[in-house]
C-alpha positions in Angstrom: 72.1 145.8 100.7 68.6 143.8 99.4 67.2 141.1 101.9 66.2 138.2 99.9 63.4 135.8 101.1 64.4 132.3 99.9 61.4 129.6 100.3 60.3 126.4 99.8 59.9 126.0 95.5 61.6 130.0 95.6 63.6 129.3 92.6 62.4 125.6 92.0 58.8 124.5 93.1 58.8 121.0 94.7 59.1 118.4 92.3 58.2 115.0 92.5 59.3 112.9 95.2 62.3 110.4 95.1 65.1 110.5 93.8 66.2 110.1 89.8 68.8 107.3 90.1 66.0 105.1 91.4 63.7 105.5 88.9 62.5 102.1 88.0 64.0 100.3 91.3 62.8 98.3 93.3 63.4 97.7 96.6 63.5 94.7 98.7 62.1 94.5 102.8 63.2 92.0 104.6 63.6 91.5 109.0 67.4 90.8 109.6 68.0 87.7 111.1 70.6 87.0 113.3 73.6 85.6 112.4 74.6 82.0 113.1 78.5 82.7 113.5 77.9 85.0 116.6 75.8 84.7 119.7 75.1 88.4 119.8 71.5 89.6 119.3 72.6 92.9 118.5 70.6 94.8 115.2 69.1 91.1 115.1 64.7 92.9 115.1 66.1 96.0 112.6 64.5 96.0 109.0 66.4 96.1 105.9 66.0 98.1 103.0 67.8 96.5 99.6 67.2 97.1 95.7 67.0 94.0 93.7 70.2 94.0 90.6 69.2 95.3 87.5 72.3 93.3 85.8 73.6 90.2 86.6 76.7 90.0 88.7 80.0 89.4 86.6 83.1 87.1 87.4 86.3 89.3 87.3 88.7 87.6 84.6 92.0 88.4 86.8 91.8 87.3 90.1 88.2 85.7 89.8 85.8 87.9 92.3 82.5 88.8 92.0 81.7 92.1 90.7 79.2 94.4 88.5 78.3 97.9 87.5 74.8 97.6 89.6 75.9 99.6 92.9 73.0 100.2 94.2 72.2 96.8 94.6 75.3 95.9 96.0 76.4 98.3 98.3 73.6 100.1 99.8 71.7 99.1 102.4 69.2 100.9 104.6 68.1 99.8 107.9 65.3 100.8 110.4 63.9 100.2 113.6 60.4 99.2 112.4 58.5 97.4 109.3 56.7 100.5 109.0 59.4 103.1 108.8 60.8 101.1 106.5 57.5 100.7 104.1 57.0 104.5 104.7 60.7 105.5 103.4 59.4 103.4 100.2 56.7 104.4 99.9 57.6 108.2 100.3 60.6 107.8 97.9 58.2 106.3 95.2 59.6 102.8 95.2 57.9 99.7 94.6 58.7 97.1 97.0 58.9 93.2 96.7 57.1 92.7 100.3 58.3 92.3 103.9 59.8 88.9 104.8 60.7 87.3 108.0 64.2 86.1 108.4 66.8 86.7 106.4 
């Protein structure tokens, strides 16, 4: 039986950082707030990390919700401790972003 060494960029070399689905995004920082139904502080000094929609949300012609084909925008949603994880995850996954915010 052979012994194979498999390495870093064995087959592949490391490409280019991020991720091809978000080419072209860009994301959105912002400090959650907390929320004003609830007296709970919980999550309430975490950073989020949303893309902006790349199409405009559409009105669903049957029972009248609000829907799309932008995912991304929609359902994801990152969240970190600190402003500057936050930046760094950006930054390392090639993303512009919009700027940090207070509030939310």
């Amino acid at each position: 039986m052979q012994d194979w060494t498999i390495g870093i960029g064995h087959n592949n070399p490391p490409g280019p950082a991020g991720a091809p689905w978000l080419a072209g995004r860009r994301a959105r920082i912002r400090r959650r707030g907390r929320s004003v139904d609830t007296a709970g502080r919980a999550r309430a000094g975490t950073w989020d990390l949303t893309f902006e929609r790349e199409t405009p949300p559409e009105i669903e012609p049957l029972m009248g919700w609000t829907g799309g084909t932008d995912t991304l925008a929609a359902e994801v949603a990152l969240t970190f401790p600190t402003r500057a994880q936050a930046v760094a995850y950006a930054e390392r996954q090639g993303r512009p972003r919009e700027g940090a915010r207070e509030g939310g």
